[in-house]
N, C-alpha and C positions, 0 to 999 in steps of 0.2 A: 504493500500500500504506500509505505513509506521512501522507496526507493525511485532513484534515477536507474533508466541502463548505464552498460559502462561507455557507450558512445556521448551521452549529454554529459557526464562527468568531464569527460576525456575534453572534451569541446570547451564545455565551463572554465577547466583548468588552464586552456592552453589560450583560451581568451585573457584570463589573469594572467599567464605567463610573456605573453604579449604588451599587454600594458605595463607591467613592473620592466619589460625591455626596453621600451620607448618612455619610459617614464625619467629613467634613470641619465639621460644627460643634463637633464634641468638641474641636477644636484650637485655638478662639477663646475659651475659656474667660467668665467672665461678671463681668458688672458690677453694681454696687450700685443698688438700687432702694425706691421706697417703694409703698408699697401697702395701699388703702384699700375696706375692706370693711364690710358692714354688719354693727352691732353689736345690733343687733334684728333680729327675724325680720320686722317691720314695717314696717324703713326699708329705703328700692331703694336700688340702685347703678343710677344711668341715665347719660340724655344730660345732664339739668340737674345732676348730679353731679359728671360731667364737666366741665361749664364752668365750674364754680364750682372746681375744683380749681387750671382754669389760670389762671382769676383770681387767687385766694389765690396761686399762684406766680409771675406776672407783678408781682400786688403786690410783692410780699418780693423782687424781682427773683431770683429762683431760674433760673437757666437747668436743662432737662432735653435728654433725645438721643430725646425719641417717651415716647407717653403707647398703653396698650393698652388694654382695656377685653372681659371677658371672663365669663363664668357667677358666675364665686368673686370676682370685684373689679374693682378699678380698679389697673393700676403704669405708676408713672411709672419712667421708666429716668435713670440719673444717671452722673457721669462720673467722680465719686470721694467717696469716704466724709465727707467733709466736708461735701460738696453737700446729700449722703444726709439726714443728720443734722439740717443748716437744713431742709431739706425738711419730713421729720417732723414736726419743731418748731414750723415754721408751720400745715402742715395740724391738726396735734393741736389747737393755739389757735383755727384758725380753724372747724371744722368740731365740736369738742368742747366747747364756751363752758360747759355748765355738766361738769366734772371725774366728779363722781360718779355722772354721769348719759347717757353717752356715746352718743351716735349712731352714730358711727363706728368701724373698730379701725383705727387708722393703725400701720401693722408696718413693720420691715424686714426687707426682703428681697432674691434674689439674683435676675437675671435673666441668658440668656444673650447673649452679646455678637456670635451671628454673625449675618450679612446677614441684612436685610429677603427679598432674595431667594429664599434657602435655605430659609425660616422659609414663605414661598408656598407655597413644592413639599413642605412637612412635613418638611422635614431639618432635626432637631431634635439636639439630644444626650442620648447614654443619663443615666437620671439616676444619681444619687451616694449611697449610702449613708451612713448616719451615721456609720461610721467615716470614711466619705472627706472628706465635703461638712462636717461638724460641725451640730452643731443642741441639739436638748433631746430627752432622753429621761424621761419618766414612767412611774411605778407606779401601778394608781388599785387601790385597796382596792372593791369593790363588799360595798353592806351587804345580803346578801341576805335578813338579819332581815325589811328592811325592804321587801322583796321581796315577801315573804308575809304581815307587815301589810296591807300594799296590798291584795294580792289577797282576804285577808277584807274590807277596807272596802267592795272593790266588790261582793264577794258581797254582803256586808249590805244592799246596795243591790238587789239582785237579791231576794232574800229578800224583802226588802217588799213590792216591787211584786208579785210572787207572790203572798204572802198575800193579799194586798188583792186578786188577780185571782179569786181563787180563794176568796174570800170567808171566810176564815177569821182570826178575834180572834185577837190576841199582845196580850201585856203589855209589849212591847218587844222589840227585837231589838240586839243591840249585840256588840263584838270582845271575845274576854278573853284577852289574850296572844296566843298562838297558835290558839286557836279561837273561835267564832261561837256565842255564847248567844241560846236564843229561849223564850221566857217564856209559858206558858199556865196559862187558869184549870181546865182540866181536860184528861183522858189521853186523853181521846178526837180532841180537838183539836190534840192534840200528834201521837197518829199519823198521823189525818190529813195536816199538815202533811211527817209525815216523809216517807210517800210520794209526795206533789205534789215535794216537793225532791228527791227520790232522782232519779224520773223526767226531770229537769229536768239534773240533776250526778249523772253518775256517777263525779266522782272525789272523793266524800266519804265519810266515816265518822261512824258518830251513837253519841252514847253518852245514857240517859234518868236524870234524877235529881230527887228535889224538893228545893225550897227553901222553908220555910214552909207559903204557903199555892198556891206555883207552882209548876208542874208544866214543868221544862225541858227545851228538848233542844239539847244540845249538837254543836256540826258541826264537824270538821275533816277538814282533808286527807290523803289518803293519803300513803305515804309515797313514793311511786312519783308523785304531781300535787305533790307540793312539789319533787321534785328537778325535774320538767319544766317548774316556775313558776320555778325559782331559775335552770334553763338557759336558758327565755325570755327573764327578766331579764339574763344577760348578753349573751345574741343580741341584744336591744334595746338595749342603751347602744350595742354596737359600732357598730351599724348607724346610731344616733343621733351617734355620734363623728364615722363615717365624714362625715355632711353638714355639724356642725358645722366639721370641717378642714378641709372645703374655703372655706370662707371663706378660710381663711390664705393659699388656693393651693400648700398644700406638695405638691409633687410624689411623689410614689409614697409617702405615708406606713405607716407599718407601727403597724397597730391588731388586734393579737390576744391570745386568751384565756391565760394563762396558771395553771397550776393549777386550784383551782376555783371561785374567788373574787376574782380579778386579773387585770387589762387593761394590757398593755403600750401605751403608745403611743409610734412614734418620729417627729420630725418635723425631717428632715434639712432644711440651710439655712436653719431658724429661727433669725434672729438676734434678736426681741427675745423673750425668755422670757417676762416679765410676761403680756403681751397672749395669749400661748399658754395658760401659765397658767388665763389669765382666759378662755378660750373654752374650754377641755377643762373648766374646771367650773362651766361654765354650768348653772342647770340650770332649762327651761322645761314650763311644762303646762298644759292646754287646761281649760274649765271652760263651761259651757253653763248658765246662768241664765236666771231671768225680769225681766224688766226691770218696777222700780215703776213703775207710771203716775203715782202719785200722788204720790210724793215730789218734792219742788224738788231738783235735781241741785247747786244751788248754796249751800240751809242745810238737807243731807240729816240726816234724825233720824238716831240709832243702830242703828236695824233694817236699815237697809240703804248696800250699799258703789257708790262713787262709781269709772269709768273712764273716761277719755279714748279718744273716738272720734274718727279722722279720715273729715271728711266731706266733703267738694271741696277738700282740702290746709288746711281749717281742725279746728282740734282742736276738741268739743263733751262735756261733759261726760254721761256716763247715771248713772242710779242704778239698783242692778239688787237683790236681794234676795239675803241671805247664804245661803240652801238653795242644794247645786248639784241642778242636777237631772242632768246627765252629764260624764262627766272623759274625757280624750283619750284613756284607752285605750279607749275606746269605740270610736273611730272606726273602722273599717275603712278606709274608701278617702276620697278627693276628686279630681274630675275638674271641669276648665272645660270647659263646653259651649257651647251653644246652645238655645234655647227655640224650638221648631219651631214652635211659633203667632204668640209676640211677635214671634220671631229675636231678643231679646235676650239681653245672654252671661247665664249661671248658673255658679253650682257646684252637681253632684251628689256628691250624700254618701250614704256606707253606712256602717251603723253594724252592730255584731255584733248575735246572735242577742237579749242580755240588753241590749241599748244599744236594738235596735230596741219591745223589751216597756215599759222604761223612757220612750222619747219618745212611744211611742203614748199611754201612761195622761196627760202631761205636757202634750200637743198637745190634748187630750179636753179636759181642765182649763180651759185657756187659750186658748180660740179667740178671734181675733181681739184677742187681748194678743200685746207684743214678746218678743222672746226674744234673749239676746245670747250671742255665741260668745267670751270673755275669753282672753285668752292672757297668762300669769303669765311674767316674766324676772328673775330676780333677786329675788325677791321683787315685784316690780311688775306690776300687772295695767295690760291695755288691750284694750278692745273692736274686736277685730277685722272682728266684723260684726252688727250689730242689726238682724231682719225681723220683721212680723208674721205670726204665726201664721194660714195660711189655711182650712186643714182639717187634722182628722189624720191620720198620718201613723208609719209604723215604721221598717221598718231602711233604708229609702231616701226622700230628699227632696229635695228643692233650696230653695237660698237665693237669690233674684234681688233687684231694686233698679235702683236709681239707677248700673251699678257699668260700667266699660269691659271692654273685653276683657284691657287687659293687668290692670288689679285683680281681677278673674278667678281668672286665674294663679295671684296674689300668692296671694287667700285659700285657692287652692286645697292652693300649696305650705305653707304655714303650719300646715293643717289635718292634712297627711299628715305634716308633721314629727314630728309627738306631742311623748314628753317622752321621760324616763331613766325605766327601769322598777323602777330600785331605786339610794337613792343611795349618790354614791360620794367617796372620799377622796383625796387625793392624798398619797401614804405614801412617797415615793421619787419625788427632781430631780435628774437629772442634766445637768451642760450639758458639750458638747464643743466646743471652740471651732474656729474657720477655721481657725486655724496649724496644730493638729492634725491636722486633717483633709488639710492641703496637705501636712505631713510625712508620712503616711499613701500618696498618692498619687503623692510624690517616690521612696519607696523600693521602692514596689509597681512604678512606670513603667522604677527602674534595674536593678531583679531582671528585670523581663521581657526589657528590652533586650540586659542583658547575656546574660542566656542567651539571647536570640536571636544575636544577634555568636557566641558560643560555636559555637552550630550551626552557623553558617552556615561560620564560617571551618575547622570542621572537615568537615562536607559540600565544599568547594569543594577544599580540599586531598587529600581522597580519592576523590572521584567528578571533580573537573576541571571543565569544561564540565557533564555535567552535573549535578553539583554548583550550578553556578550555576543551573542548571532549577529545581533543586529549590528553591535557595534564594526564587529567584521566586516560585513557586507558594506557597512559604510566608509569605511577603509578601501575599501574594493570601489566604492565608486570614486573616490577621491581619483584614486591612481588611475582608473580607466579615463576619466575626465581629462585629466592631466597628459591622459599618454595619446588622446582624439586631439586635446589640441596639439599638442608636438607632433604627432604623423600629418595634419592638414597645415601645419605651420602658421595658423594662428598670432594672433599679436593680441599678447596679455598686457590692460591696464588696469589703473587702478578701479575701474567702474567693473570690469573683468572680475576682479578680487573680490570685489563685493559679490559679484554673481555667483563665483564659488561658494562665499559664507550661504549666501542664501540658497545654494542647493544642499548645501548639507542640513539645513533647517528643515527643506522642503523633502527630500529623500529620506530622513528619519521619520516623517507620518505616512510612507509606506510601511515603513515597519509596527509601527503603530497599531496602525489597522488591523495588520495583520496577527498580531499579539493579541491584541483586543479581540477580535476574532477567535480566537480561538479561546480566549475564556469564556466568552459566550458559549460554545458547544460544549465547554466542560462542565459548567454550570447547566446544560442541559441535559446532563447526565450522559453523554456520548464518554467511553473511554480515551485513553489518550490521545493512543495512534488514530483514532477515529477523529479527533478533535484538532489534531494537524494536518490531515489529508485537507478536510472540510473548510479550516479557519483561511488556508494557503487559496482554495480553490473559491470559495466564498470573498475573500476580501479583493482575488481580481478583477473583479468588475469595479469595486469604488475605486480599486489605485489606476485603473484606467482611463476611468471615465474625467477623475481630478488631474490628471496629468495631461490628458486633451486638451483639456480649457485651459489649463495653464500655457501649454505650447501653443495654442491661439494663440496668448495675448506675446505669447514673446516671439511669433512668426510676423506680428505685426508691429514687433518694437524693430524686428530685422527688415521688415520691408520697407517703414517709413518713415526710419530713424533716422540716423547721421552719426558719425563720429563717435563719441562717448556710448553714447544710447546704443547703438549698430554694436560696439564691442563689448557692452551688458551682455545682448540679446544674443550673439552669438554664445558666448558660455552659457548662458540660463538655458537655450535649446541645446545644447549637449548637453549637459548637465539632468535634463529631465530624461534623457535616452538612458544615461549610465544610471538613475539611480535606479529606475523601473527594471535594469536589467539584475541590478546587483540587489535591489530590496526584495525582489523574486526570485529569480533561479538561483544566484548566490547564497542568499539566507537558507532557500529551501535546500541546496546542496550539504550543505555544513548542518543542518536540522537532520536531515536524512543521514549523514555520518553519523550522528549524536545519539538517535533515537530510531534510525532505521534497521536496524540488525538487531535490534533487542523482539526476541519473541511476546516476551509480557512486559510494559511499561504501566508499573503502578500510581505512577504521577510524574508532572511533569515541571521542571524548575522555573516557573514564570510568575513567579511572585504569587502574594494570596489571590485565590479565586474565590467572590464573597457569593454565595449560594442565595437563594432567596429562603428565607425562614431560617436562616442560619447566623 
């Protein structure tokens, strides 16, 4: 009656044996590290990075504890903060030789300290919130003036090559504020114009006026395509943040919109600010020139601007022409491929609707001239790839060469990077330090424990025996809790912490019931074993049915919360899975050791059972 087969045992056992696995790096806490990432979109992090790292450290006699090497960088692991620091010190000097000009971002940062081992089979620890872990918090101001600047510059660009497809004279076309002036010697050729545009954008508006002897038509946006250029534009920094952060390697960072013009970003266990600083306002962008033939790259006249190409790892200078002909929002995609005739590697490129109109007329132009793909950092340009133009060519092409497979890659990622689609400010620094964060994590770890202690020693004094069931299974949920958020990688805060105390509140009146429960059937004169089958199988329905309602209301803190609230509601729904699992088949498993193998159970240790008329 009272018995598991030995398959749900077996299952039970080896789901706690899983959880106490993955529970157990949380409790080796982490050590100081440094960490070397590329400071251009340009420069790799490889193997010859690598070796140059332990060199520079073997120089400087730096001892480390293991060197890792992953998507977002390179960390060396150190053995104390002093280490740390020399470490830095030297890599910065050595890898960063001219100061203003950096190749690398040499940061510190936090790495965890459990086994090699553990870190094999993916048993990682949950991460740490910025109130926990301490880090830097930013406000960035997004100018989305400049948002819709932008997007007239490109129209303009579009605009022209229209006209010109379409074979119709402007006197010029250019931005005035917020709208797009286009200049004609007569009305007739103004409406025409306006219907080739309309057809083309329908999210413009025209208003007609003259000026002297011009006959203009003016274009702007609705007001309904300026809020969805202005929301574009924050969708695109965010999603630009997101790949810029990872460089740092910060773990679970939190990058979102706030109100309708501002971007939080938080970046728990960022210890050096600067360097964060300097990667959140990076700001980079793509630009597609023709390349002079004729200019000397070395005493270029003033018509045209000079970049550094690297060509077999040597730098060579181009001269390319100050017109762009496309800028990275153009881009739509880039893919490294393969050339099914050559089989050598390419990138394929797609370019938008207005990006593809623009390279056709551009490629027509310049057949069999270069064309270079620039990417601006910092105000600094460099030629990421220069091919000759073979035929033309629109919203799809590829660029081949001389190039490997993994260079490939590189141009490919480069290309899909883009830029920020409207810039932005840094209006608001906040920095939280370690100690902060450790006192944060000392007082959240002493509130849970003691109310754990609390529970238990009041369960064990009124339930007895199984009192201490309970207590168990609640131990069981802690660690299972614990080891869901570490296997999904989670980010524990301090609202998190609370969620824990309050599953252990809420996970002890399953046991409750279930205890209560079965004094009931005892008191109804059912013998023991009869009053444990019953009280188990009886109180599942109330622990199911309070545990539904409860996950409502916190499936509705996760869908349309935010921030703090969002990482309650995540632990408080885990939390309600593990205890239902551990205040039922757990307790029942350990109850079933306790009292299943006995033939005759003449009572059973769960405190007094008060009878009626007794």
């Amino acid at each position: 009656m009272n018995r598991y087969p030995l398959w749900k045992n077996l299952l039970i056992l080896a789901v706690l044996a899983i959880g106490v696995l993955y529970t157990l790096p949380n409790f080796y806490g982490e050590v100081p590290a440094v960490q070397v990432s590329s400071a251009r979109a340009t420069v790799q992090v490889d193997a010859a990075l690598e070796a140059r790292v332990l060199d520079v450290l073997q120089g400087a006699q730096i001892t480390h504890d293991g060197l890792f090497r992953d998507d977002t960088g390179l960390r060396v692991r150190m053995s104390d903060t002093d280490t740390q620091l020399k470490a830095r010190d030297a890599l910065e000097h050595a890898l960063n030789p001219d100061a203003n000009d950096p190749g690398y971002i040499v940061a510190l940062n936090l790495l965890s300290a459990s086994p090699q081992w553990l870190t094999r089979i993916h048993a990682l620890p949950m991460y740490l919130g910025l109130d926990l872990r301490g880090g830097v918090h930013f406000l960035l101001q997004v100018d989305l003036k400049g948002a819709l600047e932008k997007q007239l510059d490109s129209l303009g660009g579009d605009v022209r090559s229209l006209l010109r497809e379409k074979n119709l004279r402007h006197n010029g076309v250019a931005r005035a504020g917020n709208t797009l002036e286009m200049r004609f010697r007569d009305a007739d050729t103004r409406t025409k114009a306006r219907y080739a545009i309309s057809d083309t954008r329908s999210d413009l508006q025209f208003t007609e006026r003259t000026d002297g002897s011009d006959f203009l038509l003016i274009a702007s946006q609705t007001q309904i395509a300026q809020r969805e250029t202005q929301s574009d534009a924050i969708r695109q920094n965010i999603t630009t943040l997101h790949k810029r952060i990872n460089e740092l390697g910060v773990a679970e960072p939190v990058i979102q919109q706030q109100g309708v013009d501002r971007i939080v970003v938080q970046l728990p266990g960022v210890q050096d600010v600067a360097k964060a600083k300097d990667l959140v306002g990076r700001t980079a962008t793509l630009q597609v020139r023709m390349v002079d033939e004729d200019a000397d790259p070395n005493a270029p006249p003033i018509t045209v601007d000079v970049f550094p190409e690297m060509r077999g790892g040597v730098q060579m200078p181009v001269a390319t022409k100050k017109q762009v002909v496309l800028t990275g929002d153009r881009f739509v995609g880039a893919q490294a491929s393969i050339d099914q005739q050559t089989q050598q590697p390419i990138v394929s490129v797609r370019l938008d609707s207005a990006g593809g109109r623009i390279m056709r007329d551009a490629t027509r132009e310049n057949l069999k001239k270069r064309m270079a793909i620039i990417l601006f950092e910092k105000g600094r340009g460099e030629a990421i790839s220069v091919a000759t133009i073979q035929g033309e060519f629109g919203n799809q092409f590829q660029i081949s060469g001389s190039f490997s497979t993994e260079e490939t890659n590189r141009l490919a990622i480069l290309i899909r990077s883009g830029a920020l689609a409207a810039p932005m400010a840094i209006i608001e620094e906040r920095t939280i330090g370690p100690s902060l964060g450790a006192d944060n994590i000392n007082k959240g770890f002493h509130s849970t424990l003691w109310g754990f202690v609390a529970i238990a020693a009041f369960m064990v004094a009124y339930y007895m025996l199984f009192g201490v069931v309970s207590v168990l299974a609640l131990t069981a949920n802690v660690v299972l809790l614990i080891a869901l958020l570490s296997m999904l990688q989670a980010t524990l805060t301090v609202p998190g912490i609370a969620a824990i105390a309050l599953t252990l509140g809420m996970a002890i009146d399953a046991n409750v019931l279930i205890n209560e429960r079965i004094r009931e059937e005892l008191r109804a004169g059912m013998s023991p074993q009869a009053a444990i089958n019953a009280g188990y199988d009886r109180a599942w329905a109330t622990i199911l049915d309070s545990n539904v309602t409860t996950m409502i209301a916190g499936v509705a803190l996760l869908a349309f919360g935010s921030g703090p609230v969002r990482g309650f509601a995540v632990v408080h729904c885990l939390g309600i899975l593990t205890s239902v699992f551990s205040a039922v088949l757990v307790s029942r498993m350990i109850t079933n050791f306790i009292y299943g193998r006995r033939r005759k159970v003449e009572s059973l240790s769960i405190g007094t059972v008060w009878k009626p008329g007794v």
